[in-house]
N, CA, C and O atoms as a printed pandas DataFrame, in Angstrom:
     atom_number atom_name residue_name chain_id  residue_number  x_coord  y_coord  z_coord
0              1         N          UNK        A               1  165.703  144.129   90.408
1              2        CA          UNK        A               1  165.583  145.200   89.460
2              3         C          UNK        A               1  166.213  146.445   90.062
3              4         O          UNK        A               1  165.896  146.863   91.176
4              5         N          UNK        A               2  167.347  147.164   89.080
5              6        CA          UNK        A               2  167.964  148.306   89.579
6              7         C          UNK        A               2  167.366  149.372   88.706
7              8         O          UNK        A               2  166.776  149.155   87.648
8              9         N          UNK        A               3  167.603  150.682   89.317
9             10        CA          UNK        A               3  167.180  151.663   88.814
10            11         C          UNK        A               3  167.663  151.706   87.047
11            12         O          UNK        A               3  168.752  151.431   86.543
12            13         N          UNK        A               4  166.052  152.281   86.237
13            14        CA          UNK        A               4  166.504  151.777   84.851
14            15         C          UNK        A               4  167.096  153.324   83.911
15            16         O          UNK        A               4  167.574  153.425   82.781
16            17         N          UNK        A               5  166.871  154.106   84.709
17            18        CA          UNK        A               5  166.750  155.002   84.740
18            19         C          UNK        A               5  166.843  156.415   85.476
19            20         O          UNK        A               5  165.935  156.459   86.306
20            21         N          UNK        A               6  167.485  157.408   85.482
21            22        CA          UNK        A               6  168.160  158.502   85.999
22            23         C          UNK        A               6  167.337  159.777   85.908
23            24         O          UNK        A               6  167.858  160.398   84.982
24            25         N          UNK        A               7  166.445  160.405   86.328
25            26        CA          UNK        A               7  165.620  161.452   86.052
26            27         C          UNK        A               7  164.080  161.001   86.539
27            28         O          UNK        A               7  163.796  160.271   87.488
28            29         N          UNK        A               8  162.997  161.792   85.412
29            30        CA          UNK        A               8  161.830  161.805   85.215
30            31         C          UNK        A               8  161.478  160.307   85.225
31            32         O          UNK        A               8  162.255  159.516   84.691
32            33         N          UNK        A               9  159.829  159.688   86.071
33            34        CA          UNK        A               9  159.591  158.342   86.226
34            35         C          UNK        A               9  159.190  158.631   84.821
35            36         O          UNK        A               9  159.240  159.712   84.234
36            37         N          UNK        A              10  158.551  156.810   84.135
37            38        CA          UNK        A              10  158.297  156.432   83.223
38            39         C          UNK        A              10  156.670  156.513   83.033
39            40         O          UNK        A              10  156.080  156.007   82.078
40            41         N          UNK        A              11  155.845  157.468   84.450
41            42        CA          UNK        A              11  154.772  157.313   84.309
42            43         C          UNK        A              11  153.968  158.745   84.246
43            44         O          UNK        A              11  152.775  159.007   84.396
44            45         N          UNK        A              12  154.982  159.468   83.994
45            46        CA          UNK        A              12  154.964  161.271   83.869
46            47         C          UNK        A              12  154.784  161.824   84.518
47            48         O          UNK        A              12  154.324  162.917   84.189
48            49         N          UNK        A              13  155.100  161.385   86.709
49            50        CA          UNK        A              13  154.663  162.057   87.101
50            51         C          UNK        A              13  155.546  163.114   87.182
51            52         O          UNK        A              13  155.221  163.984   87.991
52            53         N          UNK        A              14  156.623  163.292   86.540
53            54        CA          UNK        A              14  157.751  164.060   86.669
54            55         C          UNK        A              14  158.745  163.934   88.006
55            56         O          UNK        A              14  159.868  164.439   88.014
56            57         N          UNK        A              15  158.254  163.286   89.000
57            58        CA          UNK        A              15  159.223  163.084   90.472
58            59         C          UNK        A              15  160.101  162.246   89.569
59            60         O          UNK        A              15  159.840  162.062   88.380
60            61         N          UNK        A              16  161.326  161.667   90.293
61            62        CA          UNK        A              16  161.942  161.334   90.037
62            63         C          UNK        A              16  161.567  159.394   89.775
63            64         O          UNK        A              16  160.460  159.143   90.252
64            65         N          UNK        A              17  162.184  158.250   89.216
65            66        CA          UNK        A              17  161.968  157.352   89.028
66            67         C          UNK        A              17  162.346  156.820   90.284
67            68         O          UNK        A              17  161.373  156.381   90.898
68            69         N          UNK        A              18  163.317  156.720   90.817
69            70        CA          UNK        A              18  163.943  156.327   92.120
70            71         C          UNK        A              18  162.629  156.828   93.332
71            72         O          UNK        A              18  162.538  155.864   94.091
72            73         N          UNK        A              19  161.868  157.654   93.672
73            74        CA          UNK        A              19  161.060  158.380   94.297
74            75         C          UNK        A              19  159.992  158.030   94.097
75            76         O          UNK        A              19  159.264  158.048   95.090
76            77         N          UNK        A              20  159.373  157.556   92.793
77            78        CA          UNK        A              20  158.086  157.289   91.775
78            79         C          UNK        A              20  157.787  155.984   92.099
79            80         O          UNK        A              20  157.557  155.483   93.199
80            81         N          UNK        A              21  157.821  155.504   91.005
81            82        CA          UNK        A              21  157.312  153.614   90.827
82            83         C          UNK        A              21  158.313  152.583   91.375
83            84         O          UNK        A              21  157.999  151.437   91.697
84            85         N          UNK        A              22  159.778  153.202   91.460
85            86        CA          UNK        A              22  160.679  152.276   91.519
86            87         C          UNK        A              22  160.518  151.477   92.832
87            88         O          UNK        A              22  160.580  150.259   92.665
88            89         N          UNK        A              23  160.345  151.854   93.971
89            90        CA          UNK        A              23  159.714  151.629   94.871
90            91         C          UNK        A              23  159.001  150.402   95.127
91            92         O          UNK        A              23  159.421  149.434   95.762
92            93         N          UNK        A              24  157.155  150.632   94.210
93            94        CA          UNK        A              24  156.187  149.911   93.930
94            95         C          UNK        A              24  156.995  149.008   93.401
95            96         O          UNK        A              24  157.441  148.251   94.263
96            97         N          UNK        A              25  157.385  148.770   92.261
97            98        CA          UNK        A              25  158.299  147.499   91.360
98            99         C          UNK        A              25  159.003  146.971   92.127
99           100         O          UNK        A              25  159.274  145.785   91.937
100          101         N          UNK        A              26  159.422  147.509   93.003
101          102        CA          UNK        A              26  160.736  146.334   94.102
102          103         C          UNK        A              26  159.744  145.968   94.836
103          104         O          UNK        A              26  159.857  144.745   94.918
104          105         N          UNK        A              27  158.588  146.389   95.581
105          106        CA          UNK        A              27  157.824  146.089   96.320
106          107         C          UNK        A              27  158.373  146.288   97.578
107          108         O          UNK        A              27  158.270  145.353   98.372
108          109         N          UNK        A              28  159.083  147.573   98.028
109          110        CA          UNK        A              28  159.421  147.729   98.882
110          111         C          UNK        A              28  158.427  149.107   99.755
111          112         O          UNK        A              28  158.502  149.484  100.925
112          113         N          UNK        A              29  157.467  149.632   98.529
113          114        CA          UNK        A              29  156.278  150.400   99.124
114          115         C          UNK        A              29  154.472  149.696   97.900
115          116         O          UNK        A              29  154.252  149.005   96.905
116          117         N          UNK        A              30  153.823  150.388   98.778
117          118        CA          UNK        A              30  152.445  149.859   97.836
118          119         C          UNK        A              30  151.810  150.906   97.592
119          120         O          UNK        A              30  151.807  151.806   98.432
120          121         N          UNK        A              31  151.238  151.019   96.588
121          122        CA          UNK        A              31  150.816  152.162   95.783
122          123         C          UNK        A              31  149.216  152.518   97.044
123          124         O          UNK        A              31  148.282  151.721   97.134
124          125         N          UNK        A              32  149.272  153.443   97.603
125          126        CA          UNK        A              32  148.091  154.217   98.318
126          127         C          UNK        A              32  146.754  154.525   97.605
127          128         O          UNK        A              32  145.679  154.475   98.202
128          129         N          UNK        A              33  146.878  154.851   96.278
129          130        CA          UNK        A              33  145.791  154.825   95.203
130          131         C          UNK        A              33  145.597  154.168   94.419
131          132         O          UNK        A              33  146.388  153.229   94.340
132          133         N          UNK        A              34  144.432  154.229   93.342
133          134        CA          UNK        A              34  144.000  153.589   92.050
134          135         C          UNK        A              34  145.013  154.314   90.986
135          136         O          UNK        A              34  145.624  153.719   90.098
136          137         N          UNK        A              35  145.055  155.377   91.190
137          138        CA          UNK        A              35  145.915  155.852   90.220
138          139         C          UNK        A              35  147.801  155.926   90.622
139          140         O          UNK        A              35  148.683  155.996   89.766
140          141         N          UNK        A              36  147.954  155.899   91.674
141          142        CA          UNK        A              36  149.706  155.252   91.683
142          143         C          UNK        A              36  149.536  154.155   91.392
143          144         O          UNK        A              36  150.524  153.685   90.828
144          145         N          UNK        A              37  148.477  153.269   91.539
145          146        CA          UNK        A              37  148.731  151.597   90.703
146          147         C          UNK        A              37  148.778  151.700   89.790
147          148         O          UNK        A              37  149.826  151.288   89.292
148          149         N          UNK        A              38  147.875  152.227   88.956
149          150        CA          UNK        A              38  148.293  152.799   86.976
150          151         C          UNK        A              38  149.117  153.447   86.832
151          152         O          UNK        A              38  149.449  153.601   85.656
152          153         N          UNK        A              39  149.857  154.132   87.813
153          154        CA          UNK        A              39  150.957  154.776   86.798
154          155         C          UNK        A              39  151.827  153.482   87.083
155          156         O          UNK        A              39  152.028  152.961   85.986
156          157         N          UNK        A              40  152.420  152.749   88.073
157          158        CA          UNK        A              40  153.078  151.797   88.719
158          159         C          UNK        A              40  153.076  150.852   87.614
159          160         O          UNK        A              40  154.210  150.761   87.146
160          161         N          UNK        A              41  152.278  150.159   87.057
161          162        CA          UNK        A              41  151.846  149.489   86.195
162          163         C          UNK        A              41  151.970  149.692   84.877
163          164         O          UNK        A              41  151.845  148.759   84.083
164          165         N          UNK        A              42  152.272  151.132   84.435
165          166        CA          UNK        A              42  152.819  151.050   83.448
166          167         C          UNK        A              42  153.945  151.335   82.958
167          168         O          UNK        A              42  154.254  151.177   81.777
168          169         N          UNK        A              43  154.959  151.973   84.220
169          170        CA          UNK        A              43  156.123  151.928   84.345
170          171         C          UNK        A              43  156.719  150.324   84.407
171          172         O          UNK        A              43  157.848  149.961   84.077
172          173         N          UNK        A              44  155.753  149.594   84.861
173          174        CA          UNK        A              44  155.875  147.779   84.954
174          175         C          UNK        A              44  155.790  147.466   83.395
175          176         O          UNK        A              44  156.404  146.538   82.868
176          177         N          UNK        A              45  154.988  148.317   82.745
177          178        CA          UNK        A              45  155.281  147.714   81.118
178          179         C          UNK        A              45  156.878  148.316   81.008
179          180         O          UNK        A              45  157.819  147.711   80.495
180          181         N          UNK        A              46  156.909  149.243   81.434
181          182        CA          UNK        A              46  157.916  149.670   80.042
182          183         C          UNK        A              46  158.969  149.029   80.796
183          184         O          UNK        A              46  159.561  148.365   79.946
184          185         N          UNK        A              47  159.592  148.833   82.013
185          186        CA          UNK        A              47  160.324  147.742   82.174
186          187         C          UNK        A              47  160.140  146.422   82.043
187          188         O          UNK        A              47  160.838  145.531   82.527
188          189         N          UNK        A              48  159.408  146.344   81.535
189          190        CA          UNK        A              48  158.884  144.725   81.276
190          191         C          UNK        A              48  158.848  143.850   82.817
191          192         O          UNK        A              48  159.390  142.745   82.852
192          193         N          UNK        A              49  158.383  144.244   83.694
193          194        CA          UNK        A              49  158.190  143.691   85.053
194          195         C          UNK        A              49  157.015  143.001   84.926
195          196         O          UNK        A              49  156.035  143.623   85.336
196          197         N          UNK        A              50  156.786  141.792   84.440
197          198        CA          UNK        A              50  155.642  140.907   84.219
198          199         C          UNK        A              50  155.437  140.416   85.721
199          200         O          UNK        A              50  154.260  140.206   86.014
200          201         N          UNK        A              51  156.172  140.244   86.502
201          202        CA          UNK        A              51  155.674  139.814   87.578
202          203         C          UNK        A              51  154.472  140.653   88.261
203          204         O          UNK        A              51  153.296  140.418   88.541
204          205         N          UNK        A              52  155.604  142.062   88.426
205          206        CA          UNK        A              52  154.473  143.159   88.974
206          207         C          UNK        A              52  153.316  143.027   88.062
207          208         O          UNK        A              52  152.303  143.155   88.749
208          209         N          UNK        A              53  153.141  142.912   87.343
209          210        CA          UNK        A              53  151.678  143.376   85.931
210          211         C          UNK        A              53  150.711  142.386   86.799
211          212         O          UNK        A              53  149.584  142.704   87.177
212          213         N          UNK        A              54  151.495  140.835   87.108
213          214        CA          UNK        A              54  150.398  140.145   87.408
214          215         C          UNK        A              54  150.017  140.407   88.904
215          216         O          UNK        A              54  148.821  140.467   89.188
216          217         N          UNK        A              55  150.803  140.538   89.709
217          218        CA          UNK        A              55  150.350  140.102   90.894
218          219         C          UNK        A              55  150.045  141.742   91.753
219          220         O          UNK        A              55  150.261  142.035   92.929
220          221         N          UNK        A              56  149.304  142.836   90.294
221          222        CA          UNK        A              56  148.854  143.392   90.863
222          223         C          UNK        A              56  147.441  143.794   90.291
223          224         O          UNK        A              56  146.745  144.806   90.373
224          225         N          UNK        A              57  147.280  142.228   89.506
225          226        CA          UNK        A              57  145.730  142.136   88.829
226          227         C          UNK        A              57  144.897  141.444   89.445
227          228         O          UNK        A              57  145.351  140.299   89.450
228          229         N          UNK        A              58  143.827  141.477   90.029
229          230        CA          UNK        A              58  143.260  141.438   91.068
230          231         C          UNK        A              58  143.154  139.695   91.311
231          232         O          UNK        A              58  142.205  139.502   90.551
232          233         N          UNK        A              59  143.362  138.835   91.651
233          234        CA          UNK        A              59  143.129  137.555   91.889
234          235         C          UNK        A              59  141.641  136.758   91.002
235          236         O          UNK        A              59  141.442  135.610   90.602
236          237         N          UNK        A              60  140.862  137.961   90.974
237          238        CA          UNK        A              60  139.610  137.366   90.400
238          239         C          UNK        A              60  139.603  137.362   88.812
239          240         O          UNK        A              60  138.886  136.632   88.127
240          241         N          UNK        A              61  140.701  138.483   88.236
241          242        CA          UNK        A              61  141.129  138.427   87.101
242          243         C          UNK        A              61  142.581  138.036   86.608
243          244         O          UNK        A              61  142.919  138.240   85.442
244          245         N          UNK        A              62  143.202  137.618   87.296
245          246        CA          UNK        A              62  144.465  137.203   87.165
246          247         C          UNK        A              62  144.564  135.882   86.167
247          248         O          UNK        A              62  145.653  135.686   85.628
248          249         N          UNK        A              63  143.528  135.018   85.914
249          250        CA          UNK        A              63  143.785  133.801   85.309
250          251         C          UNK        A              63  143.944  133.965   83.571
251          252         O          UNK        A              63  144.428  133.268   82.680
252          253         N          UNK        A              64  143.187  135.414   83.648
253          254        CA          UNK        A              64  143.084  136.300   82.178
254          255         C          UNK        A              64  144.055  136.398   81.596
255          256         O          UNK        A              64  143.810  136.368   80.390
256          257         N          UNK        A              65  145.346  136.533   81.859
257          258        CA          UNK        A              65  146.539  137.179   81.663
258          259         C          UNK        A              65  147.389  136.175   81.510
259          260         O          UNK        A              65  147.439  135.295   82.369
260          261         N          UNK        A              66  148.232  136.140   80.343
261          262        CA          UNK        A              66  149.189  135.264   80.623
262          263         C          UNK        A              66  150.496  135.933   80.574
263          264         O          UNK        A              66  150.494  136.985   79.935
264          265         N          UNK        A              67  151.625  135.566   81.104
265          266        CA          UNK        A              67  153.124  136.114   81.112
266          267         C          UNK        A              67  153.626  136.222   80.371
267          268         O          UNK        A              67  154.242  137.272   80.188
268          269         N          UNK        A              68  153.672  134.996   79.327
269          270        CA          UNK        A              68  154.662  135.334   78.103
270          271         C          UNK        A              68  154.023  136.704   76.815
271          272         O          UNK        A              68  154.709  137.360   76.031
272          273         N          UNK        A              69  152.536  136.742   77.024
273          274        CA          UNK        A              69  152.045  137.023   75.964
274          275         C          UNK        A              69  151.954  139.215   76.593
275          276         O          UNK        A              69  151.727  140.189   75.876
276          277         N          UNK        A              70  152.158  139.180   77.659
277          278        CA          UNK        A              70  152.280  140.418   78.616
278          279         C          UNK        A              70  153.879  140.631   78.216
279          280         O          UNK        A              70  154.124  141.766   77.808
280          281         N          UNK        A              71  155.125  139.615   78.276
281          282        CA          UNK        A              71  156.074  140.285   78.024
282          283         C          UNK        A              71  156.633  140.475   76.463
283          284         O          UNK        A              71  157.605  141.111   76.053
284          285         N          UNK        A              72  155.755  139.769   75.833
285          286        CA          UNK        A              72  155.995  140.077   74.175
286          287         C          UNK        A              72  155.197  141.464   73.840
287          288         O          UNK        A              72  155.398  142.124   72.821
288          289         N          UNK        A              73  154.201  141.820   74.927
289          290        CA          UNK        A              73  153.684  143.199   74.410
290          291         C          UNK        A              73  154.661  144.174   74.450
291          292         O          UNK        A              73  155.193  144.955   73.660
292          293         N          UNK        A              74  154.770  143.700   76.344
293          294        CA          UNK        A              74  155.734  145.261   76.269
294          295         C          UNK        A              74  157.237  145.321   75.578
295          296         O          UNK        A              74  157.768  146.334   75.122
296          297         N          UNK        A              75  157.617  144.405   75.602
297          298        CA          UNK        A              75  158.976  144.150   74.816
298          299         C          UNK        A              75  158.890  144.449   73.475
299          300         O          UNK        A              75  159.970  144.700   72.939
300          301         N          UNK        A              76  157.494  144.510   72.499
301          302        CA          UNK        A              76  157.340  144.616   71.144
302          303         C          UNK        A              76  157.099  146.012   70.739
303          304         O          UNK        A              76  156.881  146.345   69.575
304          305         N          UNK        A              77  157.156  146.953   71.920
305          306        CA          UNK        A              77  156.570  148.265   72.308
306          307         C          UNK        A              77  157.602  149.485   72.580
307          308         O          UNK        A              77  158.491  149.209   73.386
308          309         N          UNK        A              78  157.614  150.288   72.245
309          310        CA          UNK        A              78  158.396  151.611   72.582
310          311         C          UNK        A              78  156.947  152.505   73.090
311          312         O          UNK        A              78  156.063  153.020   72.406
312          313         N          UNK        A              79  157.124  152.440   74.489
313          314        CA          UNK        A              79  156.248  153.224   75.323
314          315         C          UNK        A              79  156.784  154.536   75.197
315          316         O          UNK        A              79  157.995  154.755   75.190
316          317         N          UNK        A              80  155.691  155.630   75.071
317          318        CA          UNK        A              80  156.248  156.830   74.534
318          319         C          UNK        A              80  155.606  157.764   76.041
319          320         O          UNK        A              80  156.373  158.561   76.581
320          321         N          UNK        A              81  154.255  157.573   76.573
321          322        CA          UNK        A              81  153.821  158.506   77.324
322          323         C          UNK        A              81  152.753  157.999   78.177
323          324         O          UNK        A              81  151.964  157.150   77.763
324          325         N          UNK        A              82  152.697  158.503   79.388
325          326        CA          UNK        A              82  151.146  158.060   79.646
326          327         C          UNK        A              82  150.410  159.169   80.374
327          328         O          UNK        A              82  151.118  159.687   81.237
328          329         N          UNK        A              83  149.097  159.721   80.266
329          330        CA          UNK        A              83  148.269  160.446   80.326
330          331         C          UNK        A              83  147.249  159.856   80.997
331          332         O          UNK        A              83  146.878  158.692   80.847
332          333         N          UNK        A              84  146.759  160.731   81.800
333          334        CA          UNK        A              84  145.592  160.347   83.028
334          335         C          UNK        A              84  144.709  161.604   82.528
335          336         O          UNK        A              84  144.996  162.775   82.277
336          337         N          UNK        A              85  143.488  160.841   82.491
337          338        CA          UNK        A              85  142.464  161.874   81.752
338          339         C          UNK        A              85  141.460  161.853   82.976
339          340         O          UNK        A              85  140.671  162.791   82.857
340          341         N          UNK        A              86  141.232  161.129   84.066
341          342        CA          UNK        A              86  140.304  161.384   84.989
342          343         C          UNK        A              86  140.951  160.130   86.125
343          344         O          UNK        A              86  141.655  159.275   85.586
344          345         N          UNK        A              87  140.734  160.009   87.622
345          346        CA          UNK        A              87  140.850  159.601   88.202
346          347         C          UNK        A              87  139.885  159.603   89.757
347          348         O          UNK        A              87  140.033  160.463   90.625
348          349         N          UNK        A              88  139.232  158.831   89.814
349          350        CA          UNK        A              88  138.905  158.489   90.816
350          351         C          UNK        A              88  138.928  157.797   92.362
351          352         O          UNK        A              88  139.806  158.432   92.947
352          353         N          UNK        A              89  138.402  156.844   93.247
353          354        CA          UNK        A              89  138.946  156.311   93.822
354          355         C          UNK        A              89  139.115  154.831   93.624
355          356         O          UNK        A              89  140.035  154.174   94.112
356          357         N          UNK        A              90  137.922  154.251   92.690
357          358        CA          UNK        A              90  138.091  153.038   91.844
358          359         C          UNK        A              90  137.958  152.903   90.335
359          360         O          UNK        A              90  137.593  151.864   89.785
360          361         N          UNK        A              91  138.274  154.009   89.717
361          362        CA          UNK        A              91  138.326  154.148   88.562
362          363         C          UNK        A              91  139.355  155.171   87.873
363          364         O          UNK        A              91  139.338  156.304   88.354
364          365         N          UNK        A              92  140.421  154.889   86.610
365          366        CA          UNK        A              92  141.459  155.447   86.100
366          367         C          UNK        A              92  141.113  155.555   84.801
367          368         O          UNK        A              92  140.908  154.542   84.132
368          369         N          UNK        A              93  140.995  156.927   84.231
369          370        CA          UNK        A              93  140.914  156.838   82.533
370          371         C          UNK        A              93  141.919  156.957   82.159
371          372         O          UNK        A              93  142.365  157.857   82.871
372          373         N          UNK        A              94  142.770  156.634   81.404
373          374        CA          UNK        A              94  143.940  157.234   80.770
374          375         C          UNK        A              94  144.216  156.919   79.230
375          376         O          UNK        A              94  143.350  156.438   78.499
376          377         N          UNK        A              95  145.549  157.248   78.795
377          378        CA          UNK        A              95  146.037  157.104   77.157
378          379         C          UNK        A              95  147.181  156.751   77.235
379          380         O          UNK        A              95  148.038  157.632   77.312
380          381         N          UNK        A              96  147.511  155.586   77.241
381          382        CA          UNK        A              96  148.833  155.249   76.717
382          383         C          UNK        A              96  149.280  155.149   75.609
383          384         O          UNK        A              96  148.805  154.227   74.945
384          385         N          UNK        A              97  150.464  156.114   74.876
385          386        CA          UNK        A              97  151.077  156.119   73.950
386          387         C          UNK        A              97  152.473  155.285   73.242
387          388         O          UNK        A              97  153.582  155.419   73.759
388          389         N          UNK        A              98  152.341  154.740   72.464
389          390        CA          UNK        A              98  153.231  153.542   72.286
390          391         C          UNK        A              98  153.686  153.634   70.957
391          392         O          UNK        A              98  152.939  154.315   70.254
392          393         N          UNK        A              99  154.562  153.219   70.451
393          394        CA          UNK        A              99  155.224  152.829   69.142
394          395         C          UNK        A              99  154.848  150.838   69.006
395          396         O          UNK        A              99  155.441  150.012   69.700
396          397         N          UNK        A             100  154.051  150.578   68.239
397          398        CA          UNK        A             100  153.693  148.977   68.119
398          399         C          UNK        A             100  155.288  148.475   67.450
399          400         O          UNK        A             100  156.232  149.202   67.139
400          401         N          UNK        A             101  155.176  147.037   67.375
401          402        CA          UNK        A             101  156.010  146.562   66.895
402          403         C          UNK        A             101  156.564  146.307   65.441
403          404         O          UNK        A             101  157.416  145.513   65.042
404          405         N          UNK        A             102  155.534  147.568   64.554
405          406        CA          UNK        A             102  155.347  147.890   63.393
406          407         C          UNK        A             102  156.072  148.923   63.272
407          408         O          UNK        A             102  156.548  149.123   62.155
408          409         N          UNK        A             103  156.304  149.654   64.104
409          410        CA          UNK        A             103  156.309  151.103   64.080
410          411         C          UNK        A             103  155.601  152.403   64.715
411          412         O          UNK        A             103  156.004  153.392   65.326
412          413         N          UNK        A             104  154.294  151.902   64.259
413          414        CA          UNK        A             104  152.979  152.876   64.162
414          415         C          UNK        A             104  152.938  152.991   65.387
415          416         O          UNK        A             104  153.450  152.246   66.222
416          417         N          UNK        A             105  151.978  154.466   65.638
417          418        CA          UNK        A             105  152.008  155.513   66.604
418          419         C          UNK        A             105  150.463  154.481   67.267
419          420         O          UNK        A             105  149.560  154.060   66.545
420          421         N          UNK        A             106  150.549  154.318   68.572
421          422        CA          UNK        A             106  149.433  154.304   68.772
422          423         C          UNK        A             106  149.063  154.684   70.399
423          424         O          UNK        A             106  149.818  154.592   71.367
424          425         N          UNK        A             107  147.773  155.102   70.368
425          426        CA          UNK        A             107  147.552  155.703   71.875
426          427         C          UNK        A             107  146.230  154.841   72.334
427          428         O          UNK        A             107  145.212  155.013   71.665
428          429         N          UNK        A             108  146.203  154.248   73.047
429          430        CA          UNK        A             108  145.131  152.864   73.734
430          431         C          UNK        A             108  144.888  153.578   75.000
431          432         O          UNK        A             108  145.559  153.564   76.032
432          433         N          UNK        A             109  143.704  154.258   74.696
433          434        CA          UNK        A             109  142.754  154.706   75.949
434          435         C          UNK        A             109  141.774  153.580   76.600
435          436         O          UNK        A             109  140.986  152.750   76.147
436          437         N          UNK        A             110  142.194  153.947   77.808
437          438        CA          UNK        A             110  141.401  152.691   78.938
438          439         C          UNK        A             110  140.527  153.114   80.244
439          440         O          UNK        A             110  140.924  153.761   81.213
440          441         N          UNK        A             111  139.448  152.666   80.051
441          442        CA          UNK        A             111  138.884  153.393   81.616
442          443         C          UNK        A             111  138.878  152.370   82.555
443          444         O          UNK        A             111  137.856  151.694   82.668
444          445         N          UNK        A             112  139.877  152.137   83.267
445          446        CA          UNK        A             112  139.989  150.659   84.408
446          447         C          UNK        A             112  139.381  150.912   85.812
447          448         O          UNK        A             112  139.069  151.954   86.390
448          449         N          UNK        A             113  139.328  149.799   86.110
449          450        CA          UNK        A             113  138.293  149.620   87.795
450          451         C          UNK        A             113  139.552  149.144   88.300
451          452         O          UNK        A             113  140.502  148.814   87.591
452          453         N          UNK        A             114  139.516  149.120   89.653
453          454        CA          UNK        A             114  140.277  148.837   90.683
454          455         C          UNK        A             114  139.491  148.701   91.775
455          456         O          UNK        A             114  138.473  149.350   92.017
456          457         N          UNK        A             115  140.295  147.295   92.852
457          458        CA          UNK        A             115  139.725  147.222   94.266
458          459         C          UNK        A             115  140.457  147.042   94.863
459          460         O          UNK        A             115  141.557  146.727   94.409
460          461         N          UNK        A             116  140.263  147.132   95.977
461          462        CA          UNK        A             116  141.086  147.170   97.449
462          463         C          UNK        A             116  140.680  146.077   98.583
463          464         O          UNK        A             116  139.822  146.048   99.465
464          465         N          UNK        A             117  141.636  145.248   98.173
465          466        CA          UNK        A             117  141.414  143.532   99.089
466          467         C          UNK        A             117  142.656  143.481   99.580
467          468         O          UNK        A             117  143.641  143.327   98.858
468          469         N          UNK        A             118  142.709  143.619  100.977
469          470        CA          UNK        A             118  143.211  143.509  102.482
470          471         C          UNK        A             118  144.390  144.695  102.476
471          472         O          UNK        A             118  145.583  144.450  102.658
472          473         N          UNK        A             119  143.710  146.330  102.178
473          474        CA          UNK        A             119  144.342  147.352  102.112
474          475         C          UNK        A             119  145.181  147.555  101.382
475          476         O          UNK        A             119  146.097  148.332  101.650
476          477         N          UNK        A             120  145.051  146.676   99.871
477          478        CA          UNK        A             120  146.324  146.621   98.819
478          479         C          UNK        A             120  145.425  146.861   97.824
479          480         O          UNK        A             120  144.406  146.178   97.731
480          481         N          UNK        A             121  145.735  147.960   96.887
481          482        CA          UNK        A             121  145.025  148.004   94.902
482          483         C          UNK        A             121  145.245  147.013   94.353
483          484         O          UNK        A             121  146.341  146.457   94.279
484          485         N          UNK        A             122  143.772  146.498   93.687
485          486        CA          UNK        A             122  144.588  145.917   92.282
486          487         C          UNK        A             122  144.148  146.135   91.079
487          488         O          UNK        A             122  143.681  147.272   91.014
488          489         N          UNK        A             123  144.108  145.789   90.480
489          490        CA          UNK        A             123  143.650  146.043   88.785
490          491         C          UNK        A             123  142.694  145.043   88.320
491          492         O          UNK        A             123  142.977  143.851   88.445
492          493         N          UNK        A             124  141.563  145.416   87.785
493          494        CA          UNK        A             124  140.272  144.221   87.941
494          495         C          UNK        A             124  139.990  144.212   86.420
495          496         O          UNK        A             124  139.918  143.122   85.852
496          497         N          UNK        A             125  139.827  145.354   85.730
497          498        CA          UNK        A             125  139.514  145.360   84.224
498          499         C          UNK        A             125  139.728  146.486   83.567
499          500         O          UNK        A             125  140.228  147.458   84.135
500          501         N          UNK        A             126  139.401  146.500   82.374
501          502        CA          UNK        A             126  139.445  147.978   82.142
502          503         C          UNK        A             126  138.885  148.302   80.742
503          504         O          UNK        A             126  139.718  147.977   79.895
504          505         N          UNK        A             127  137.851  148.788   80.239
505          506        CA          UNK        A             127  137.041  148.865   78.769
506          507         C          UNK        A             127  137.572  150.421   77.934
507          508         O          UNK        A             127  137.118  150.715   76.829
């Protein structure tokens, strides 16, 4: 995966994309927080990086998820924004804003857990 993009990352932190997630997605660095894994992760949607999505969902929830049905989301999707409404050290609220595959505007707020098994984040659930 080459840079998809020239400017602002895809996860608002405003640094640059090359500087940001791009990084995390090659797996050439690992996200230090709960919340660089959510933004990481959803810069992984909007490139459609199904690999990253999975193998940074925690092993105990990983069987949940399937690939094809993860890359028909984000592929069916015009990701518009993402918003962090609180952050903790194992917990991320946020709003992701999307265009569905209808059209329609929609913003899917999530409050996710995260853990840290053998000094790496992952993504465990999220209500």
């Amino acid at each position: 995966m080459s840079s998809e993009i020239v400017g602002a990352c895809h996860c608002g932190s405003q640094k640059p994309f090359v500087e940001c997630c791009e990084p995390f997605l090659l797996e050439t660095r690992f996200p230090a927080t709960a919340e660089e894994l959510m933004r990481s992760r959803y810069s992984a949607y909007v490139t459609k990086n199904v690999s990253y999505i999975l193998e940074t969902t925690s092993p105990k929830f990983r069987k949940y998820y399937n690939p094809k049905s993860i890359l028909e989301w984000a592929s069916n999707s015009t990701w518009i924004s993402l918003e962090i409404l609180s952050s903790s050290e194992k917990r991320v609220k946020f709003v992701a804003t999307y265009l569905d595959e209808t059209n329609q505007l929609t913003r899917h707020t999530e409050d996710s857990r995260f853990e840290k098994i053998a000094g790496r984040w992952y993504f465990m659930d999220g209500e």
